[in-house]
C-alpha positions in Angstrom: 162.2 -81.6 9.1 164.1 -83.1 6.8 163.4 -81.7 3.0 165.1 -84.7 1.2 162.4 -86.7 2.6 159.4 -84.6 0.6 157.1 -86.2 -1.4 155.4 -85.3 -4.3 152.1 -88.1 -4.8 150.5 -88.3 -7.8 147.2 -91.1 -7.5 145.0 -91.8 -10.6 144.9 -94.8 -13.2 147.8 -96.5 -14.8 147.1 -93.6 -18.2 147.5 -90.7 -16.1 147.4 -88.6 -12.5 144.1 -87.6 -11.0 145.2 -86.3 -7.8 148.2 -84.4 -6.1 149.7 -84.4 -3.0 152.1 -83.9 -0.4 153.5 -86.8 1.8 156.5 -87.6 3.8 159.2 -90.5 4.1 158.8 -91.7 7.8 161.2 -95.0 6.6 163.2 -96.3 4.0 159.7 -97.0 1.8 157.0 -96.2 4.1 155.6 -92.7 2.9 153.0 -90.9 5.6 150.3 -89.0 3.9 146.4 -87.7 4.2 143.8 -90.3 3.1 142.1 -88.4 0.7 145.1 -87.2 -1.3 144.4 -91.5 -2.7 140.8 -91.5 -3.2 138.6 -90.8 -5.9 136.3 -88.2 -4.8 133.3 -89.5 -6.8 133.4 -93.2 -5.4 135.2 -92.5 -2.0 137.6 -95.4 -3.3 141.4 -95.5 -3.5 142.8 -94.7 -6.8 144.5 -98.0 -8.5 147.7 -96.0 -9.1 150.4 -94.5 -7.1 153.1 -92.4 -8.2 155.3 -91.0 -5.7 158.9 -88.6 -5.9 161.0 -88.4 -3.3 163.3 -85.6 -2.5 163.5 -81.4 -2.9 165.4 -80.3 -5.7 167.5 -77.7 -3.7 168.9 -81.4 -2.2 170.3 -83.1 -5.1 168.7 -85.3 -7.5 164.9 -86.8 -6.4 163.4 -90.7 -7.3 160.6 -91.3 -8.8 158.8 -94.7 -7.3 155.6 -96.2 -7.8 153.9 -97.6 -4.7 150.9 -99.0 -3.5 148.5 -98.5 -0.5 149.6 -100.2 2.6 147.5 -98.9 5.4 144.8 -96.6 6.4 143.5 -95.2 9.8 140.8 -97.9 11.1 138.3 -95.3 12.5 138.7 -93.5 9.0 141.0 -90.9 10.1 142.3 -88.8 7.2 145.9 -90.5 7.0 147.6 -93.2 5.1 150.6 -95.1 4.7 151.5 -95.8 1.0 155.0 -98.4 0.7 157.0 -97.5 -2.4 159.0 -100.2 -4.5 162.4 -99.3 -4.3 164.7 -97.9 -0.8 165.4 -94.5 -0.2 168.1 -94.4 2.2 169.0 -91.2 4.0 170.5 -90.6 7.3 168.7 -89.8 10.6 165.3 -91.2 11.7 161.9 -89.5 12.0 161.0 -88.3 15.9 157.7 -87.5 16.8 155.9 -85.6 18.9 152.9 -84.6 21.2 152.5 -80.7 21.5 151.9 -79.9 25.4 150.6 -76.7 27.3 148.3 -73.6 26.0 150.7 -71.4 24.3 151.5 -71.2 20.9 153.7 -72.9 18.8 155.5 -72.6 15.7 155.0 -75.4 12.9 157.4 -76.0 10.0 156.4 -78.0 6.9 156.8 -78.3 2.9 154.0 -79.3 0.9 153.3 -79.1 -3.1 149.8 -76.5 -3.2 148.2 -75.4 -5.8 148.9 -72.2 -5.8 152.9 -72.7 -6.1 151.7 -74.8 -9.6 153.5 -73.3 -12.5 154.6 -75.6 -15.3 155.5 -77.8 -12.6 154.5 -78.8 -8.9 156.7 -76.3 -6.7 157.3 -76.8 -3.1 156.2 -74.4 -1.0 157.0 -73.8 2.7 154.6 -74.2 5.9 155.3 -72.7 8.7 153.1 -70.1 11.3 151.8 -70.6 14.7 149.8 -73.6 15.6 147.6 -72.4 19.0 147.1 -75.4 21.0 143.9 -73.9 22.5 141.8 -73.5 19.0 141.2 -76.7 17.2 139.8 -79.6 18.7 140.9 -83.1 20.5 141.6 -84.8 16.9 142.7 -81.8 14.8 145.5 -79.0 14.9 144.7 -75.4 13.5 147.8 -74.1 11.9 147.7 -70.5 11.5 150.0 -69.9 8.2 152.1 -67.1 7.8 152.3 -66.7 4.3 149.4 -67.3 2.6 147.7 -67.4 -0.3 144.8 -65.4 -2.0 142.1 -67.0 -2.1 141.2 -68.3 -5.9 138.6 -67.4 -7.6 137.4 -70.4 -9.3 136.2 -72.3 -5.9 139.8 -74.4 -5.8 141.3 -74.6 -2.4 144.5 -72.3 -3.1 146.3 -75.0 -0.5 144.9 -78.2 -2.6 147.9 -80.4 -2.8 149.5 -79.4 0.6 147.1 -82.2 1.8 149.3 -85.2 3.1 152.5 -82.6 4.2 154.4 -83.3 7.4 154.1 -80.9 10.3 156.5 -80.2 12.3 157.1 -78.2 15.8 160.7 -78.0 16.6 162.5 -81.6 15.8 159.4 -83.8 15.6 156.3 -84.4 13.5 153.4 -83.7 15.4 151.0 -83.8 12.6 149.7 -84.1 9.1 147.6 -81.3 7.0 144.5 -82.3 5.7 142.4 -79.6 4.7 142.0 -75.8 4.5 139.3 -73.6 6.2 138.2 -71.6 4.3 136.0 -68.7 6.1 139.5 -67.6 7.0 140.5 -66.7 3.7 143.1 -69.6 3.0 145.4 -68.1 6.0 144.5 -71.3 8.4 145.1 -74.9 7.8 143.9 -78.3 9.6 146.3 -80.9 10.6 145.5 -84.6 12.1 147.6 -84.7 14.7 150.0 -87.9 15.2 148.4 -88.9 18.5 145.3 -89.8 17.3 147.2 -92.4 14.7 150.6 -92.9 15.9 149.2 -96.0 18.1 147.6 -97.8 15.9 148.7 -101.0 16.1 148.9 -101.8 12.4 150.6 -98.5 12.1 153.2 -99.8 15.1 153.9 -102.6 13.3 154.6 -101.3 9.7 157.1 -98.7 11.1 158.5 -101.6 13.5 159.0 -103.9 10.2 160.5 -101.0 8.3 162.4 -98.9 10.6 163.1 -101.3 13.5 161.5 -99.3 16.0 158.1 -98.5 16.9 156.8 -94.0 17.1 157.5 -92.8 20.1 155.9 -89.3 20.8 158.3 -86.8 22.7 156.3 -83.6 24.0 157.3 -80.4 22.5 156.1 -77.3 24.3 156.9 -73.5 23.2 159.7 -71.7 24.9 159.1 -69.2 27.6 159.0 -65.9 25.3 161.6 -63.2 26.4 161.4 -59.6 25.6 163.5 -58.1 22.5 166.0 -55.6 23.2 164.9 -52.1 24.7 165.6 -50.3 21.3 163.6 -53.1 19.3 160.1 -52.2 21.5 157.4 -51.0 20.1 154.9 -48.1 21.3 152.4 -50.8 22.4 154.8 -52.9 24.9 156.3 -49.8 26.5 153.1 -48.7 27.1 152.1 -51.8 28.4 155.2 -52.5 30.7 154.5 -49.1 32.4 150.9 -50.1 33.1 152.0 -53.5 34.8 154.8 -51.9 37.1 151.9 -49.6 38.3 150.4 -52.6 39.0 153.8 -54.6 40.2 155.8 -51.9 41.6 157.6 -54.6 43.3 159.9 -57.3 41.8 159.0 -59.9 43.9 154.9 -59.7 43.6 155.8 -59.3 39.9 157.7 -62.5 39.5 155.7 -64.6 41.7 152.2 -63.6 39.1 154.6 -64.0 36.6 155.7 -67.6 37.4 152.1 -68.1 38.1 150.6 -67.4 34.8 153.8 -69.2 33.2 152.8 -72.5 35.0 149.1 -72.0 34.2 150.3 -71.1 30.6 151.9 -75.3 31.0 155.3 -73.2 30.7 158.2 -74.6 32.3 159.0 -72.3 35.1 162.6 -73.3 37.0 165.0 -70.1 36.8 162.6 -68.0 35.0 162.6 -64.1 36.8 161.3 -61.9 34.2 161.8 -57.9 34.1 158.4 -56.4 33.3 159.6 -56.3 29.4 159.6 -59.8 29.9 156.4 -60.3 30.9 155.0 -57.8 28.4 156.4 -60.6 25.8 154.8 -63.3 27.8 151.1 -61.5 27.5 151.8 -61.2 23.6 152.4 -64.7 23.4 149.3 -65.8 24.8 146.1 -64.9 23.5 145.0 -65.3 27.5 148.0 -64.6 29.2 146.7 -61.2 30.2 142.9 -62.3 31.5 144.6 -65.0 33.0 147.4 -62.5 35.1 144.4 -60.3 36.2 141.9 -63.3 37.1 142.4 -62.9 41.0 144.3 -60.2 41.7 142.0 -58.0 39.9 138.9 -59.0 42.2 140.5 -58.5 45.4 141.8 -55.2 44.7 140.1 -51.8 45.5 140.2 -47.5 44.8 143.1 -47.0 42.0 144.2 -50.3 41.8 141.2 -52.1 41.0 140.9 -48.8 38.4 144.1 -49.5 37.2 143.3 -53.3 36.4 139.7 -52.5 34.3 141.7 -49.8 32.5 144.9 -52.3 31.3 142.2 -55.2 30.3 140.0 -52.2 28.3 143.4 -50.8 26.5 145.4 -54.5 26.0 142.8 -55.4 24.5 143.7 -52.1 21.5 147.6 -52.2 22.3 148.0 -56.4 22.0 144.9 -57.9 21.0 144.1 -60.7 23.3 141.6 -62.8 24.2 138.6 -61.8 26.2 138.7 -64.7 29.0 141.4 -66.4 30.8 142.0 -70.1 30.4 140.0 -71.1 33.8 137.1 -68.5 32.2 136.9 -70.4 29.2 137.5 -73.5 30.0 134.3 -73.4 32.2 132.2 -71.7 29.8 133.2 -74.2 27.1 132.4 -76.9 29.5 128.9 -75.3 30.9 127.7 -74.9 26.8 128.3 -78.1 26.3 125.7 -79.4 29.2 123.8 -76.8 27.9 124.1 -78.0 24.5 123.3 -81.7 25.7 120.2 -80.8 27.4 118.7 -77.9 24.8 120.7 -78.5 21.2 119.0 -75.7 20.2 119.1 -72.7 23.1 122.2 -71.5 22.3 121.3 -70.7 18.2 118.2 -69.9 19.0 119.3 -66.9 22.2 121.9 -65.5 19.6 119.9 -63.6 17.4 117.8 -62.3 20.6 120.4 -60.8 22.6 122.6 -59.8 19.7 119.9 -58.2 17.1 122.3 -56.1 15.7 125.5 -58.3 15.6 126.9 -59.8 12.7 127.0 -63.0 14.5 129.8 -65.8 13.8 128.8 -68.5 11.1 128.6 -71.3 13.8 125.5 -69.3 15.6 123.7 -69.0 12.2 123.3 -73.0 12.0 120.6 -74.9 13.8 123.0 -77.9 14.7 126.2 -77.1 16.9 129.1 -79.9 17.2 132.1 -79.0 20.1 133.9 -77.4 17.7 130.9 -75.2 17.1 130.5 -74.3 20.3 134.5 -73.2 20.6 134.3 -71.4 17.4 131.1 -69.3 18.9 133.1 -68.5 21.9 136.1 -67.1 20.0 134.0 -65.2 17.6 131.7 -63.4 20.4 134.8 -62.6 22.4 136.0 -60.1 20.2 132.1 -58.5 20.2 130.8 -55.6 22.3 127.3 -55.2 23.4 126.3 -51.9 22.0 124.3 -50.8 24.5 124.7 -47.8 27.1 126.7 -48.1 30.6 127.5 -46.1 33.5 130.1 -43.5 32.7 133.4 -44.8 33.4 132.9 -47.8 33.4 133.4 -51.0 30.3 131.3 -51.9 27.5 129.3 -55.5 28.7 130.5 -57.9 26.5 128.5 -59.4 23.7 128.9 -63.0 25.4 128.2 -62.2 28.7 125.0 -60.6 27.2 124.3 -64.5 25.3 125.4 -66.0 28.4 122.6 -64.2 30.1 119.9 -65.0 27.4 121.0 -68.8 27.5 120.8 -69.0 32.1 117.5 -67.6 31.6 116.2 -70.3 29.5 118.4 -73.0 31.0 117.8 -75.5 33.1 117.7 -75.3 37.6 120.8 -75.7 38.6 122.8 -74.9 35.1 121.2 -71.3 34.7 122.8 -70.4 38.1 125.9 -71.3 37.0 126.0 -69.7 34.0 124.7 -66.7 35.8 127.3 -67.0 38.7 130.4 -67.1 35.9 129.1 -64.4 34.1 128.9 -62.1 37.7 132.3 -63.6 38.2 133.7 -62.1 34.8 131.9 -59.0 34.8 133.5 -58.2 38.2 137.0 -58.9 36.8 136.7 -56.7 34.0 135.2 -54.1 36.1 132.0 -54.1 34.5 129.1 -52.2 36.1 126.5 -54.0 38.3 123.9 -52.4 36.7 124.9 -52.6 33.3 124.9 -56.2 33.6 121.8 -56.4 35.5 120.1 -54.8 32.9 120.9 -57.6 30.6 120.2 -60.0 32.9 117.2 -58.2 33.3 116.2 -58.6 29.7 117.1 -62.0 29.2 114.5 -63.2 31.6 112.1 -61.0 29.7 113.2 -62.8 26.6 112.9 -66.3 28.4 109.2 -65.6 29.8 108.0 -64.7 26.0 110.4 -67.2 24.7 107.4 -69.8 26.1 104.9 -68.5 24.0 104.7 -70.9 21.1 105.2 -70.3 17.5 101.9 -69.8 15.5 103.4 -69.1 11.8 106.6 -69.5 10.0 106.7 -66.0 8.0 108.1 -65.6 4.6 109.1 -62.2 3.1 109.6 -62.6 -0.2 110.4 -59.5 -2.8 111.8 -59.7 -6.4 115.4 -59.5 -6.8 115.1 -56.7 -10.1 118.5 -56.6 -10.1 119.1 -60.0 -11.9 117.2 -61.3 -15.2 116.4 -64.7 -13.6 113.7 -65.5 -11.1 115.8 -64.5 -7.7 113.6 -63.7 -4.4 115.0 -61.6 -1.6 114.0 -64.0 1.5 113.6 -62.4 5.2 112.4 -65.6 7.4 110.8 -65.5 10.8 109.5 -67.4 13.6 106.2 -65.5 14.7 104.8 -66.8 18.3 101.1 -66.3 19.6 102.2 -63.2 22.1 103.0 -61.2 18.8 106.6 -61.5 19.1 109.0 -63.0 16.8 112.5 -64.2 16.1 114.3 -63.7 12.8 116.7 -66.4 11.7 119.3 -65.3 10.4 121.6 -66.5 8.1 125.5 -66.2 7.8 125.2 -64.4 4.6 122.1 -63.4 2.7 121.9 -63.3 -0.8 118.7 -63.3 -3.5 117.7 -67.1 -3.9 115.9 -68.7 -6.5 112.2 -70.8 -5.9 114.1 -73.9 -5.2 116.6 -72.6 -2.9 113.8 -70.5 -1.3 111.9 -73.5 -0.8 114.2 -75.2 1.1 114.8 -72.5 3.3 111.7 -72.5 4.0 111.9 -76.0 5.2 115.1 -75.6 7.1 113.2 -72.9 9.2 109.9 -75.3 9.9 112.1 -77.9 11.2 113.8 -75.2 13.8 109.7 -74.1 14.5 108.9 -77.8 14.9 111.4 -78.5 17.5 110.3 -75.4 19.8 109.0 -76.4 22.8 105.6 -77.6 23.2 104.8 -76.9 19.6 103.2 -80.4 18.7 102.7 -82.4 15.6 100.0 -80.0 13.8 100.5 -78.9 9.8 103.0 -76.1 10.1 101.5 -72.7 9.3 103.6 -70.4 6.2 102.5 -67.2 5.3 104.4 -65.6 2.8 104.4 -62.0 2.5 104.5 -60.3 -0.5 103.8 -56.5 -2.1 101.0 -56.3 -4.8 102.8 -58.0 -7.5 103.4 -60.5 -5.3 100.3 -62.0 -4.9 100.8 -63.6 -8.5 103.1 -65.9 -6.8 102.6 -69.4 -7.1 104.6 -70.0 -3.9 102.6 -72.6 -2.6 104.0 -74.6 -6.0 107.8 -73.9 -4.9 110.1 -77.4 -4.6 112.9 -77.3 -2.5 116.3 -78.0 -4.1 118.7 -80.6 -3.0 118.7 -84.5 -3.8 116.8 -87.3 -1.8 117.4 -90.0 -3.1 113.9 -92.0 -1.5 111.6 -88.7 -1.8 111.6 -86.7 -5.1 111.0 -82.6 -3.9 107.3 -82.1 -3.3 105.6 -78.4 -3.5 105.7 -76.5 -0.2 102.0 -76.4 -0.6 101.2 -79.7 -0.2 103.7 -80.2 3.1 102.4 -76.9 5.1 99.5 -74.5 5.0 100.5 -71.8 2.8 98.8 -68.4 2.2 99.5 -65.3 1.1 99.7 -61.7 2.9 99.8 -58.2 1.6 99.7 -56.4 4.9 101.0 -52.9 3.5 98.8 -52.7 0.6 97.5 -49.3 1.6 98.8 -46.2 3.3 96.1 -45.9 5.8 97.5 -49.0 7.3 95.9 -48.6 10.8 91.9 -48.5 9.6 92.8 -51.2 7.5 93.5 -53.0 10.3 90.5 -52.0 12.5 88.6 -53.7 9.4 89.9 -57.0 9.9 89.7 -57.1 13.5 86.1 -56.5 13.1 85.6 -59.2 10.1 87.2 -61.9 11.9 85.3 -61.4 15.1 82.1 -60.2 13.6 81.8 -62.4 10.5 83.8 -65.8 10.5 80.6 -67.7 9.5 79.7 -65.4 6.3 81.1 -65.7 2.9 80.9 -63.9 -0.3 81.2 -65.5 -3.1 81.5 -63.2 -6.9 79.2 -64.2 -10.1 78.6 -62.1 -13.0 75.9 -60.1 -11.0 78.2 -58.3 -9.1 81.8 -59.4 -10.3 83.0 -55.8 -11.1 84.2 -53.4 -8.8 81.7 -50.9 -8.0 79.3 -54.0 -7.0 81.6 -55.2 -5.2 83.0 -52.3 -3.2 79.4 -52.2 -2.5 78.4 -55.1 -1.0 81.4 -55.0 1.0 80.0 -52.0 2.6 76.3 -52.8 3.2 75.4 -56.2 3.7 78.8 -57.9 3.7 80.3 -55.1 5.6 81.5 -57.8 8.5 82.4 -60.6 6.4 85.4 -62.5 6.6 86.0 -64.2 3.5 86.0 -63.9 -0.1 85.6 -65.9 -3.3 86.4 -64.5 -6.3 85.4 -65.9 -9.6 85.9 -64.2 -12.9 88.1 -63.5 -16.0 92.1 -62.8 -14.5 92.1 -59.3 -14.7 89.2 -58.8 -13.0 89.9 -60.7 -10.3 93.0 -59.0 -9.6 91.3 -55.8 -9.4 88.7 -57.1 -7.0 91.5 -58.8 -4.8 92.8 -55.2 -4.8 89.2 -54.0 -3.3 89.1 -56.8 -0.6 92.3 -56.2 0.5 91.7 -52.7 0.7 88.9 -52.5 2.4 90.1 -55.4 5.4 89.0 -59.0 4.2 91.2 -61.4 6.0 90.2 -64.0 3.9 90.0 -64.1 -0.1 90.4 -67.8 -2.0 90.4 -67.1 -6.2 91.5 -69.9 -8.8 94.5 -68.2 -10.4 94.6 -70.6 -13.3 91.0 -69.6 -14.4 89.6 -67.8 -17.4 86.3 -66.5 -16.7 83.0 -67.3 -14.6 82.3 -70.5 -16.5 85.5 -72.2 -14.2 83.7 -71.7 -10.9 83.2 -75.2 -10.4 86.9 -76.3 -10.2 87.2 -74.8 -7.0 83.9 -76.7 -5.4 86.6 -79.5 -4.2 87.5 -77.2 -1.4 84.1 -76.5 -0.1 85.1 -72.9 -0.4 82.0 -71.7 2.2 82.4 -74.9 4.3 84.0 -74.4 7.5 86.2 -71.5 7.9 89.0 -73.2 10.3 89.2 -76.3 8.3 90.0 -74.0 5.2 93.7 -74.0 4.9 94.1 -77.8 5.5 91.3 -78.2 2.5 93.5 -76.0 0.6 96.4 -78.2 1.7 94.9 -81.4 0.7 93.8 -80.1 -2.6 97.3 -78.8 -3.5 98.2 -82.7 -2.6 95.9 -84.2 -4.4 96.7 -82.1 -7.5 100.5 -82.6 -7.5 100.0 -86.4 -6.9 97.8 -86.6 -9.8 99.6 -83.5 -12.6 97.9 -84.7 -15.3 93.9 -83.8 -14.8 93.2 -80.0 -15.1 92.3 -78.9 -11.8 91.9 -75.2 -9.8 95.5 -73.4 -8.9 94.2 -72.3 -5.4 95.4 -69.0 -4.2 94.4 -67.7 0.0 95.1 -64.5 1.3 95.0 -65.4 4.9 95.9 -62.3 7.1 96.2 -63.1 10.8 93.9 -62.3 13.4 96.3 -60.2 15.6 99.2 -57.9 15.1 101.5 -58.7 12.0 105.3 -58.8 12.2 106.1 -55.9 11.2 107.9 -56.3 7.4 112.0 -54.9 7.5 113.8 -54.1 4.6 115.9 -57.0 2.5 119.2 -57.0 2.2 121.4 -58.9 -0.4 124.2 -58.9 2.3 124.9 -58.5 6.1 127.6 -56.3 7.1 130.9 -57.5 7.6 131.6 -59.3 10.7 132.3 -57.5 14.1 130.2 -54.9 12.7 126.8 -53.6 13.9 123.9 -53.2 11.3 121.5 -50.2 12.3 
């Protein structure tokens, strides 16, 4: 890296700057930077002007150029070419580069970020590890040293780095070109050069302007070597005394060695490492120890093969490593992506139920998974135990084997087997108990017969957020399926939410019931339960938030059948229940319906005892405060069914509701109420009924959980 070629871009109109950026002089006028360091971010278009220094002011004086747009990446790949208007002549020649093998490497660059902005643009120095094995085919993830804090005004605290150079010993391997930032502005993404150094175009600029065309060396990292014996820490002398247990003799220990090294893509002629050695070569590698152990810890028996389950349990405390070896997740990756090919949605949808307690990694929490996804899930379970008991002695079952397990038993013939067969495989390398993973296994085919039961409601818990002076709702959602069961769907952090955002939660979780297997095309079914003062709510009136540009947000009433459910409304919770059993199988085909003759609550208390003692459903009428106090008695006393016009004043308003055929059919009630609620929001300006239903299910209720505003941290366990 050569800091006199820096560049400091500056795009925006001809009256002033817009944007900043980092670049890099690949030629005498050619500068390399990211695409969207150019563009406007409200029209996606380049910026008409170009401003561009040169140079590092610890390296003499800098230019200043203007420059224009020259090239961008055909398939829209986030890199550019800008050409500036004068020659910049410096000695040397840009070589680039293709990083090669699994183990880490370090990165050099320079870039201009916003946080190094004082009265002027600073530079500010790159450099960490870049781990070949995170990222993704067509992207790097640097792992920056120094960092950052994140800033507290939503700007990425690395805007302006966007466009820098990478490099990894002598050559540029890559460009930055964007900051992630769940990681708290400590990891970086760069484009790597492979995926644009071939371009033709791109070829044939640098040919016209350098004379020759980019030709990428490989760079792989040096075999690590232990520091001296006075320089070792605790951890790696512990560790070295474990492995010559293990590799009391030099020979055995440098053949694994040399092993590992050549699965690690290390180049391996002359290398004989002392144990220290090798300790430094485990450190290195996030899977360099799984790896070592992958078959030598199988075939061994008695103390050895105690020896090996007790260095994976305490490497993992003295050098934290990865769980898996390469081969280990290498198949996994590839056996969640047929997985995820054939059943997009297993994988999200087995988290939550064999990890109830886990604070699971963001990419589980979404309903769509990509590749990257997919490796990001992987990583994140790795470093998760399952929290449940084993046999004495023995190790913890990992949190992914456990999701491994869920996902086989809901996979496809053969896939499931496979899964199941790598997860036996692992479990036996780390030592874990038979049982102990039996009993998962166990469970996850529990899980996968109820799994087929198919979803009957989507349920919303909804309670005021009091801690806040505008309307915010606490917002449990869950999937509840005909057998009773349910699923929660979690989200990767919960916080209160207003109507809208509500709303649209609300529709995000319809579309995960919709695509459940076997669940049809029918009206999706939303109860939405509430405490007393919640049945106030005009849910059912609710409009998700979030622009459409073709369909303007409709209420949540008119799209699914909404109703409302109070199912702790009195402390004798159990007769209460008895009540409605007996209502709904005794008296679906009788209705009550209030009038002034018996509207107050000693008449109706009443007739809900005598004569009406088995009916179902309820129609109130009546002035608002009455009503409230009769919904109160129904409730009470097991009604499953109660319809009332919450917009009415008094008796005379009775009529409003006729529309709905309020005693017609009991079934077809909801989707009356549905298409009423339509007709009503298509048509706001006549003066029609507010429909409210209490609908509570014939069968055992999910049982309500306390909400949260947030989930622990990750890697935690909520109780």
């Amino acid at each position: 890296m050569d800091p006199r070629r820096l560049a400091l871009i500056r795009s925006g109109t001809d009256d002033r700057p817009h944007r900043v950026g980092s670049g890099y002089l690949i030629t005498p006028r050619l500068v390399l930077t990211a695409r969207h360091v150019l563009e406007d971010r409200a029209t996606g278009l380049p910026w008409p002007a170009f401003r561009v220094r040169i140079g590092h002011h610890g390296y003499g004086e800098t230019t200043a150029a203007s420059a224009e747009l020259l090239w961008q990446h055909p398939d829209g790949r986030d890199v550019a070419l800008l050409r500036i208007d004068r020659d910049v002549d410096l000695s040397g020649t840009v070589r680039w580069g293709r990083p090669v093998g699994t183990a880490p490497l370090s990165y050099r660059g320079l870039g201009y970020p916003l946080s190094a902005k004082g009265d002027t643009r600073d530079p500010e120095n790159l450099r960490g590890e870049l781990p070949p094995l995170s990222g993704a085919a067509d992207r790097f993830v640097l792992d920056q040293g120094p960092s950052p804090v994140p800033r507290a005004d939503e700007k990425n605290a690395w805007g302006g780095a966007s466009g820098a150079a990478i490099f990894c010993g002598d050559r540029l391997v890559g460009v930055v070109t964007q900051e992630v930032h769940s990681y708290g502005a400590r990891r970086l993404i760069a484009l790597p050069a492979r995926t644009f150094a071939q371009d033709d175009d791109f070829v044939s600029h640098l040919v016209e302007h350098a004379g020759t065309p980019p030709e990428l060396g490989t760079v792989g990292a040096p075999l690590p070597s232990a520091p001296p014996a006075a320089e070792r820490t605790p951890a790696e002398r512990e560790l070295a005394g474990m492995l010559d247990t293990l590799f009391p003799d030099r020979a055995s220990r440098i053949g694994h060695a040399r092993d590992l090294a050549r699965e690690l893509e290390y180049e391996t002629d002359g290398y004989e490492p002392t144990t220290a050695d090798l300790v430094a070569l485990l450190k290195a590698h996030p899977r360099a120890l799984a790896s070592l152990g992958a078959a030598p810890a199988r075939s061994a028996t008695g103390p050895v093969r105690t020896a090996w389950t007790q260095l994976f349990a305490r490497a993992r405390v003295l050098a934290p490593g990865s769980l898996l070896s390469t081969d280990e997740y290498g198949s996994l990756l590839d056996l969640l992506c047929r997985v995820h090919e054939e059943q997009p949605r297993l994988l999200p949808r087995a988290a939550p139920e064999a990890l109830p307690y886990a604070v699971l990694p963001e990419s589980l929490t979404r309903p769509h998974l990509g590749e990257d996804d997919l490796r990001a899930a992987i990583h994140g379970l790795e470093e998760l135990s399952d929290s449940e008991s084993v046999p004495e002695g023995t190790p913890p079952v990992p949190a992914l084997l456990r999701l491994v397990e869920y996902v086989a038993a809901s996979a496809a013939h053969p896939l499931g087997d496979e899964l199941r067969a790598w997860s036996s495989t692992v479990a036996d390398r780390l030592g874990v108990h038979a049982g102990a993973l039996g009993e998962r296994r166990d469970d996850a085919n529990r899980w996968a017969k109820r799994r087929s039961s198919p979803v009957t409601r989507v349920v919303m818990e909804v309670e005021r957020d009091t801690a806040t002076a505008e309307e915010r709702y606490r917002c449990r959602i869950l999937l509840a399926r005909e057998d009773c069961s349910y699923r929660v769907l979690k989200e990767s952090e919960t916080v209160s939410k207003t109507p809208g955002e509500a709303a649209r939660a609300l529709g995000e979780a319809v579309a995960t019931a919709r695509q459940e297997p076997g669940q049809g095309d029918h009206v999706p079914w939303v109860t939405v339960v509430v405490d007393r003062s919640g049945l106030d709510l005009a849910v059912d009136e609710w409009r998700p938030e979030g622009p459409d540009d073709i369909l303007a947000a409709w209420p949540i009433g008119t799209e699914y059948h909404v109703s409302l459910s109070c199912p702790d409304l009195v402390a004798d919770r159990t007769v209460r229940e008895l009540d409605q059993k007996r209502r709904w199988k005794l008296g679906r085909s009788s209705t009550l319906t209030t009038s002034r003759t018996h509207g107050h609550g000693g008449q109706l208390r009443m007739l809900l005892g005598t004569e009406h003692r088995d009916t179902a459903r309820v129609v109130l009428h009546g002035p608002a405060d009455q009503r409230k106090s009769s919904l109160m008695i129904c409730l009470a006393l097991g009604v499953p069914v109660v319809l009332w016009d919450r917009d009415a004043d008094g008796y005379e308003d009775a009529d409003r509701l006729g529309g709905l055929a309020p005693d017609g059919g009991l079934d077809a009630l909801p989707e009356r109420v549905r298409e009423f609620r339509s007709h009503s929001a298509a048509h706001p300006e006549e003066r029609r009924a507010r429909p409210s239903l209490v609908w509570e299910p014939d069968g055992r209720h999910p049982t309500p959980e306390p909400l949260h505003l947030r989930d622990p941290w990750r890697g935690t366990h909520a109780s």
